[in-house]
C-alpha positions in Angstrom: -51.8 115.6 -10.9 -51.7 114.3 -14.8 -53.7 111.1 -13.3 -56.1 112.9 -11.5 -57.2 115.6 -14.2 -57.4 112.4 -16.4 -59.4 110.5 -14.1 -61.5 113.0 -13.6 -62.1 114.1 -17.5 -60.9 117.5 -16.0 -59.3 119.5 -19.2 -55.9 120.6 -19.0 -56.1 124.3 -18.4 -54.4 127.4 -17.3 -53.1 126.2 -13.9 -52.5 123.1 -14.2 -49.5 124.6 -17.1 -48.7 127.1 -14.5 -47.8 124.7 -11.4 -46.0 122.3 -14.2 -44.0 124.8 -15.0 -43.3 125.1 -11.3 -42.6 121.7 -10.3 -40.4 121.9 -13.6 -38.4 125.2 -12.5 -37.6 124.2 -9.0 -36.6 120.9 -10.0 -34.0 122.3 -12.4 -33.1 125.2 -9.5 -32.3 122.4 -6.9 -30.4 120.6 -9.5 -28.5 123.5 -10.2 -28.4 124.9 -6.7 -29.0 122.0 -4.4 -27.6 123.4 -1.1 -29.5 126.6 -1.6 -31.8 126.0 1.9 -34.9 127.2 0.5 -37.4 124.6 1.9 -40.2 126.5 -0.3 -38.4 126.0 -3.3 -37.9 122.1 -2.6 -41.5 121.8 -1.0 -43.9 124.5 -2.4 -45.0 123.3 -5.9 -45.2 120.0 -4.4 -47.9 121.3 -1.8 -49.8 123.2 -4.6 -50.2 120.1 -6.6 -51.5 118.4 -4.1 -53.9 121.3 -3.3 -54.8 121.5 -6.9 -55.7 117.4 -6.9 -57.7 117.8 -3.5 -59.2 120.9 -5.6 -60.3 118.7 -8.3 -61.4 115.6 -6.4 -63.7 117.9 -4.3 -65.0 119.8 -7.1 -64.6 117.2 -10.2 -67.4 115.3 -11.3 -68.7 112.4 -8.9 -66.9 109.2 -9.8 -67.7 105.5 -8.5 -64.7 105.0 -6.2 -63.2 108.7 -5.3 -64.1 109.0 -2.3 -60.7 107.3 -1.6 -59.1 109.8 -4.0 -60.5 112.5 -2.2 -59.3 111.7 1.3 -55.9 110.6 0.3 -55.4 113.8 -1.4 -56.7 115.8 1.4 -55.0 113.4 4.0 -51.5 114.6 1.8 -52.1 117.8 2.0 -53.3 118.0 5.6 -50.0 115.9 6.5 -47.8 118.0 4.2 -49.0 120.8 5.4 -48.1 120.0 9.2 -44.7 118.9 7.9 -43.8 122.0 6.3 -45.2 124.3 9.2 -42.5 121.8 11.2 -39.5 122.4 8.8 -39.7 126.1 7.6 -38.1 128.4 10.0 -40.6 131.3 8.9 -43.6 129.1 10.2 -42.2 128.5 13.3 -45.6 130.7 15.3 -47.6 127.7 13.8 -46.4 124.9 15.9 -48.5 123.7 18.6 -46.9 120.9 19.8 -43.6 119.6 19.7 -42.3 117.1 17.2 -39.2 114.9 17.1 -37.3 114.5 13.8 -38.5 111.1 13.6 -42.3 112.1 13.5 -41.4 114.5 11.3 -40.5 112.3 8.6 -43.2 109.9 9.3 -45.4 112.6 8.5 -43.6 113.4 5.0 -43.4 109.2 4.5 -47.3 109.1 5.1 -48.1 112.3 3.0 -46.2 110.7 0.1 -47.7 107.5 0.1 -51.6 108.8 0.5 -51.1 109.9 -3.0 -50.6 106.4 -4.4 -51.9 104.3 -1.5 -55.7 106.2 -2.5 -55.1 106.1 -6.1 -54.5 102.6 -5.7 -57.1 101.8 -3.6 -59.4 103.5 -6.2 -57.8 101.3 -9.1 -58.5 98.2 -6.6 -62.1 99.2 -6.1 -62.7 99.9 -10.4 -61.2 96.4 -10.5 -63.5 94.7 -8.3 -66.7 96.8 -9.8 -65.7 96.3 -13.4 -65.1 92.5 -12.7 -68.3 92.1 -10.5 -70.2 93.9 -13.9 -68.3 91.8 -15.7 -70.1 88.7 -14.1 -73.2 90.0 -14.3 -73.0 90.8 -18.4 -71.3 87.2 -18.5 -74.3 86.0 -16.6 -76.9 87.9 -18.8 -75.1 86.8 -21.7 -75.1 83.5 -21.0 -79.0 83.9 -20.1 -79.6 85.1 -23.3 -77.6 82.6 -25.2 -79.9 79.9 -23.4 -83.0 82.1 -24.3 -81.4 82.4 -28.0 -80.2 78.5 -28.2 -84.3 78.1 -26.7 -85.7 80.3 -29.3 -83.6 78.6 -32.5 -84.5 75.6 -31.1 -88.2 76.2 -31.8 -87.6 78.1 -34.7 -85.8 75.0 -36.4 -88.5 73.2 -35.0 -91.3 75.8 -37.0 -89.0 75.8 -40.3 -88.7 71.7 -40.0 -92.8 71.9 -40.1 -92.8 75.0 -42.2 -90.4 72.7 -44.9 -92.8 69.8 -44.6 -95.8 71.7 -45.1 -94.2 73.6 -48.3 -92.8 70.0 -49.7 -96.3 68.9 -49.4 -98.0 72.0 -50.9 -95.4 71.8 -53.7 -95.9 68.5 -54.7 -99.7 69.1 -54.5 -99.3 72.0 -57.3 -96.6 70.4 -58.8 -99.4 67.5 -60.1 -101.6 70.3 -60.4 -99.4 71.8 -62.9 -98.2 68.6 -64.5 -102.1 67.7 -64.9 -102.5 71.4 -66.1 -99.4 71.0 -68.7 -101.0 67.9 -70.2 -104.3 69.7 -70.5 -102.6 72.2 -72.2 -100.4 70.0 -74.6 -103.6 68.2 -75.5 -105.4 71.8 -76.2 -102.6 72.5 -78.2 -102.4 69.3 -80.4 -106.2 70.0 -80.7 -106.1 73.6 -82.1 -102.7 72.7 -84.3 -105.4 70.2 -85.4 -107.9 72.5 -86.4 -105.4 75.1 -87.6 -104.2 72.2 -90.0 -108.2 71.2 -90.8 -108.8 75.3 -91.6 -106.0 75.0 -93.9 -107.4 72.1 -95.4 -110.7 73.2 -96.1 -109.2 76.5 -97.4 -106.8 74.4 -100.0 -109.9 71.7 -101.0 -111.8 74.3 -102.1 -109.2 75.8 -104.8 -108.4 72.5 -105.2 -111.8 71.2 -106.3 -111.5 74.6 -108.9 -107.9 73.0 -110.1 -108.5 69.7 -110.2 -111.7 70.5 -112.4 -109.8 71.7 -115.4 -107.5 68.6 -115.6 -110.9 66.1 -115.6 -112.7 68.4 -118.3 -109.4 67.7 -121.2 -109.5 64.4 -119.6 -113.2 64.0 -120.1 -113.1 66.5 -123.3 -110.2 64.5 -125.2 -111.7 61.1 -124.1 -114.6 61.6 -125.8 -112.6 63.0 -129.4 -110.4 60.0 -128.7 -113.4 57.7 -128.7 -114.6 59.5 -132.1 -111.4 59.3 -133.7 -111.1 55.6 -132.7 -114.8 55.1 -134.1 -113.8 56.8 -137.6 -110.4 54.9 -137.6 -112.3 51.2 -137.4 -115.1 52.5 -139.5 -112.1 53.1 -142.1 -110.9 49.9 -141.7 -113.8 47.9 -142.5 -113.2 49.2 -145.7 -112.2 47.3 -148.9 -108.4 47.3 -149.1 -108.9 49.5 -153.0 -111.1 52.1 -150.8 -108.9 52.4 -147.6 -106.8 55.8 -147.7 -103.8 55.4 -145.5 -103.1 59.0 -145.2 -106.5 59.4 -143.1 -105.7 56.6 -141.1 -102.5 57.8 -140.3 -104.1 61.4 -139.5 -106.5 59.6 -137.2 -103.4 57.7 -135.3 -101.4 60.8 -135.2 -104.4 62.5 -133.5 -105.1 59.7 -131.4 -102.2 59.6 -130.0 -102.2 63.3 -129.5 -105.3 63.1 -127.3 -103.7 60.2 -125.3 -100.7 62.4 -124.8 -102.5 64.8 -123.3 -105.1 62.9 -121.4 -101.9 61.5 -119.6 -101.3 64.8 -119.2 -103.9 66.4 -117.5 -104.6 63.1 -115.6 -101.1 63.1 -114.1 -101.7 66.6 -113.5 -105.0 65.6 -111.5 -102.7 62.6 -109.6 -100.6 65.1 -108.7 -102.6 67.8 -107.2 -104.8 64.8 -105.1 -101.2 63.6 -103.5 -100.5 67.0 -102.9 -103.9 67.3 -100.8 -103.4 64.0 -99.1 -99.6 65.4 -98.7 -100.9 68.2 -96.8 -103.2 66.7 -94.7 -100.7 63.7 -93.7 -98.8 64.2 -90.5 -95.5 66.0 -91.1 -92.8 62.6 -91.0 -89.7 65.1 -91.0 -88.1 63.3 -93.6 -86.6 65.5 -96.3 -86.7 64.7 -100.2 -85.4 66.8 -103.4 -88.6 69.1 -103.8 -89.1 71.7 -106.6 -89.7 74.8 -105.3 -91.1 76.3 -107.8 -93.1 74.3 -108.8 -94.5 73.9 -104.9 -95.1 77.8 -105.1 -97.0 78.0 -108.2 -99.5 75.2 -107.2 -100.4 76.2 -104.3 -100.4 79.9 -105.0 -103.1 79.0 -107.5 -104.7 76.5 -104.9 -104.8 79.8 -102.2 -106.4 82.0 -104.9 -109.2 79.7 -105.9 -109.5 78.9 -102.5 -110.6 82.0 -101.9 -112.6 82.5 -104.6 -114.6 79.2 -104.0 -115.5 81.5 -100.4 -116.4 85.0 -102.3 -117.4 85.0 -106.3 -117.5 88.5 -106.6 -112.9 88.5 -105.6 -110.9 89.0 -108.3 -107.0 89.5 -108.0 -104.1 89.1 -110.0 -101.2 87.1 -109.3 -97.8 86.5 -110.9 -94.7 84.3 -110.3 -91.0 85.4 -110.4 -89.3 82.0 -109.8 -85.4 81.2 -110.6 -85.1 79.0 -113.0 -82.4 77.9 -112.1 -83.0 76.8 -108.3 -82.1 73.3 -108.5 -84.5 70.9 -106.2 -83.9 71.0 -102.5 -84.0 68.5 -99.9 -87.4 70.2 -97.5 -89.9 68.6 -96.2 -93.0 69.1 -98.8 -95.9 69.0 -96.8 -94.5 71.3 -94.4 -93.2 74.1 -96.8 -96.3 74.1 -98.4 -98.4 74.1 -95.2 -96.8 77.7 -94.8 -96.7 79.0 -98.3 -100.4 78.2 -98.3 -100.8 80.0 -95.1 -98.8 83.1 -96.0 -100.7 83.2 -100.0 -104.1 82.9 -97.6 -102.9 86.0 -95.5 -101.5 87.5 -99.0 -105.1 87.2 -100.2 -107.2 87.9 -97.6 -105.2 91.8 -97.2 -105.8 92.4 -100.2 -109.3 91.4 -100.6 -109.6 93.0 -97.3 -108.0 97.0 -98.9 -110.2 96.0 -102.2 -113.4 96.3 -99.7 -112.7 99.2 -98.7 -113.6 100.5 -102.6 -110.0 102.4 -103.3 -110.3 103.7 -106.9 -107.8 102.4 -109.2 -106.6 99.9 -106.6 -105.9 96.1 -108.4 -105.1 93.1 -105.9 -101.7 91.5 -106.5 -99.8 89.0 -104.8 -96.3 88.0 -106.1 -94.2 85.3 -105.3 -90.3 85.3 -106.2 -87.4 82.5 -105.6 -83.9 83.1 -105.8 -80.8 81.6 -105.0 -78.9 84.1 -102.6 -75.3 82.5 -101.8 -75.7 79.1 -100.4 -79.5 80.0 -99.4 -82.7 80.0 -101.2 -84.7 82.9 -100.9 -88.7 83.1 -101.7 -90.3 86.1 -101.5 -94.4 86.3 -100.8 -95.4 90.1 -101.2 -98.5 91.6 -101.3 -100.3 95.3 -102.3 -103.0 94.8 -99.0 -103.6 96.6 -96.0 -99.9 96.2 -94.4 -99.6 95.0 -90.8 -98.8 98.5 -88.0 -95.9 98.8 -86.6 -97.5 98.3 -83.0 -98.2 95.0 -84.0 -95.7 93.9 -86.1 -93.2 92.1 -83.5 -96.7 89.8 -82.2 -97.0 88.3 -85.4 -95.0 85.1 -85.2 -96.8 84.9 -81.4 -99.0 82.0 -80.5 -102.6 82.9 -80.5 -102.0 86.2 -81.8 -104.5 86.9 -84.4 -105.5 90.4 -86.6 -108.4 89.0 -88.0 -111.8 89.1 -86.5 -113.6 86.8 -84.3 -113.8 82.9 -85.7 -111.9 84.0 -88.6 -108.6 82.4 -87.4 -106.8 80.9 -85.0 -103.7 82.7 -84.4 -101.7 79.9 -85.0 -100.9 80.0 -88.5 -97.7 82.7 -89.0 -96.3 80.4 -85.3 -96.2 77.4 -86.7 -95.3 78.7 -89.6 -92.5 80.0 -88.0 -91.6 77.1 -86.3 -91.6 74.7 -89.3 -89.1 77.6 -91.2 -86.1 78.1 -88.1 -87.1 75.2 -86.0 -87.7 72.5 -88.5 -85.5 73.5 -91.5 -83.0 75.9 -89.7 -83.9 79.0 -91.8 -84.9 82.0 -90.9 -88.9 84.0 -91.5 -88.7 87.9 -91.8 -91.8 90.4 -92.6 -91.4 94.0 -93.6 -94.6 95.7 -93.9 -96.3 99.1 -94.4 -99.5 99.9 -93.4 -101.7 100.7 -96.0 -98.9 99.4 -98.8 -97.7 96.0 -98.6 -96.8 93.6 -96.6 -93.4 91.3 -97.5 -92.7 87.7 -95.8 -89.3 86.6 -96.6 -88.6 82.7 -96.2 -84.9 81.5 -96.2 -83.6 78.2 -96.5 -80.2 76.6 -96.2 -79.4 75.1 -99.5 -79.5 71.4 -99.1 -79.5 70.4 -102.7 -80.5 67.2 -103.5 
């Protein structure tokens, strides 16, 4: 009865607990009692459970297979019905015909083993369905592992073209981009070029102011030289009695005053053309002991009449704070001074820019300062201008990236400047800045003395 309810997904209710409780009582009465006589008690739950599984087979929901259920349950109780109408006294008006003993329990036997004999049969029948399903899924999924093998065939097939045709397209822009990288290297060398040529042309113009001064003592003490020289041989051709030593001693003393300071100036002159040629000479890398304070000043003065060579009417003051007692450091020149002369250039053109703008009481100034700061040098270019915004302050050191107007620059002067500080010379370039203040670039250097 358990199997049957389960079978059939039939919930375990209210009588199938009632006729277990049955089977279980008169099983424990005939184990108590079991020469009592009472056939009911010994056959009666039996014949209601197999009413109750004919009950459910009939009524139960359809299953593949249960028709054998269903007539082996009703074939029990049709046969265990006819035996008990045979063996209880009280049912004795039922009998129709007469049966021996032996037919008797033939009729029990059979009864019993419909029960299993159409479960069985139903089990049997499952089997054969299930395993005949079976062969049909293994025979779909076999079809379906061809059609899959089929289908990754031609889809390694596509990817094996798909792979060529990508290699190819990827080589093809990979020389696109190769050809497009040298284009752009070239470009690049070009406008470092003529970031380097805009420098230049900036730095010849203050130098053709600097260099001027030197060549006028030059030219100025060459020409009292030449009078003192005159007097002195004029004095000389003298009679001995007439000569007066003191004057000629005057006159040599002066003389050699004037020569003094003709070397002077001309040295300073040498030094300011080997500077220009320095600057426009393609950086070797090599470093060499270099004054830094003495790079500063120079071209600090080179920026400012630079820029007065461009715009007469510019004034601006300009002051040094350097450490005298920074030793020389091993940098290399040209470079350092390609980016001091770019930062005095930006130094000078905010503050002739906030001087346009006609503030009242406003004076230009930019300052430079060196220090030594631990093992580092420090230099310091500050200026009184227009300030950079904050929205653009982090762009600055940015390729390209320009404030300035149209033609006016290239943007390439604070990058390379940049470069040549932390890439070339392992240092570091900072900027604090605020707008409509000052603006601060601070330069650090390892300190590689000579």
């Amino acid at each position: 009865m358990t199997a049957i309810y389960t079978i059939y997904k039939k919930p375990f209710g209210a009588v199938y607990y009632v006729l277990v409780a049955l089977m279980l009582g008169s099983s424990l009465l005939l184990f108590i009692l079991p020469n009592t006589g009472a056939n009911w008690t010994e056959f009666g739950p039996a014949l209601l459970g197999t009413a109750e599984c004919a009950r459910v087979t009939l009524l139960g929901r359809r299953q593949w297979g249960g028709e054998f259920i269903s007539g082996g349950m009703l074939s029990a109780l049709v046969l265990f019905s006819i035996f008990c109408i045979y063996t209880f006294d009280e049912l004795t008006p039922l009998r129709v015909l007469p049966l021996s003993d032996f037919a008797q329990q033939l009729i029990y036997y059979l009864a019993v083993l419909f029960i299993p004999l159409s479960i069985s049969l139903y089990i049997a029948r499952s089997f054969v369905f299930t395993q005949r399903r079976m062969e049909g899924q293994l025979l779909e999924v076999q079809r379906l592992s061809k059609q899959s093998f089929e289908q990754e065939k031609d889809r390694q097939t596509l990817l094996a073209r798909q792979k060529e045709t990508l290699e190819r397209q990827v080589a093809e822009r990979t020389a696109q981009l190769q050809e497009s990288l040298d284009e752009l290297r070239t470009t690049q060398n070009q406008l470092v070029q003529k970031e380097k040529m805009a420098s230049l042309g900036e730095l010849t113009a203050g130098i053709a102011h600097e260099i001027q001064n030197p060549l006028n003592f030059v030219n100025n003490f060459s020409e009292v030289s030449v009078d003192l020289v005159a007097e002195l041989l004029e004095e000389r051709q003298r009679p001995a009695d007439e000569r007066d030593a003191g004057l000629e001693d005057e006159l040599l003393s002066d003389l050699s005053q004037n020569l003094t300071k003709i070397s002077h100036h001309g040295q300073r002159a040498s030094g300011i053309v080997r500077n220009m040629l320095q600057h426009s000479r393609t950086s070797t890398g090599q470093r060499e002991p270099t004054d830094l304070n003495a790079l500063a000043d120079e071209y600090l003065r080179l920026s400012y009449h630079g820029l007065r060579a461009k715009d007469k009417s510019f004034n601006a003051s300009f002051r040094t704070e350097l450490d005298e007692t920074l030793p020389p450091v091993k940098v290399v020149s040209q470079d350092i001074g390609r980016v001091l002369l770019n930062l005095f250039n930006n130094a000078f053109y905010a503050v002739q820019q906030r001087y346009q703008q006609g503030e009242a009481n406003y004076q230009p100034t930019v300052t430079v300062q060196t220090q030594v700061v631990g093992r580092k040098v420090e230099i310091r270019v500050r200026d009184n201008g227009t300030g950079i915004p904050d929205e653009v302050r982090s762009k600055i050191f940015q390729p390209f990236f320009t404030t300035k107007p149209t033609g006016s620059g290239t943007g390439l002067g604070l990058s390379l400047s940049y470069d040549i500080i932390t890439k070339g010379h392992g240092g570091t370039l900072d900027v604090d800045s605020e707008a409509g203040q000052f603006t601060e670039f601070r330069i650090t250097l390892p300190m590689q003395v000579a």
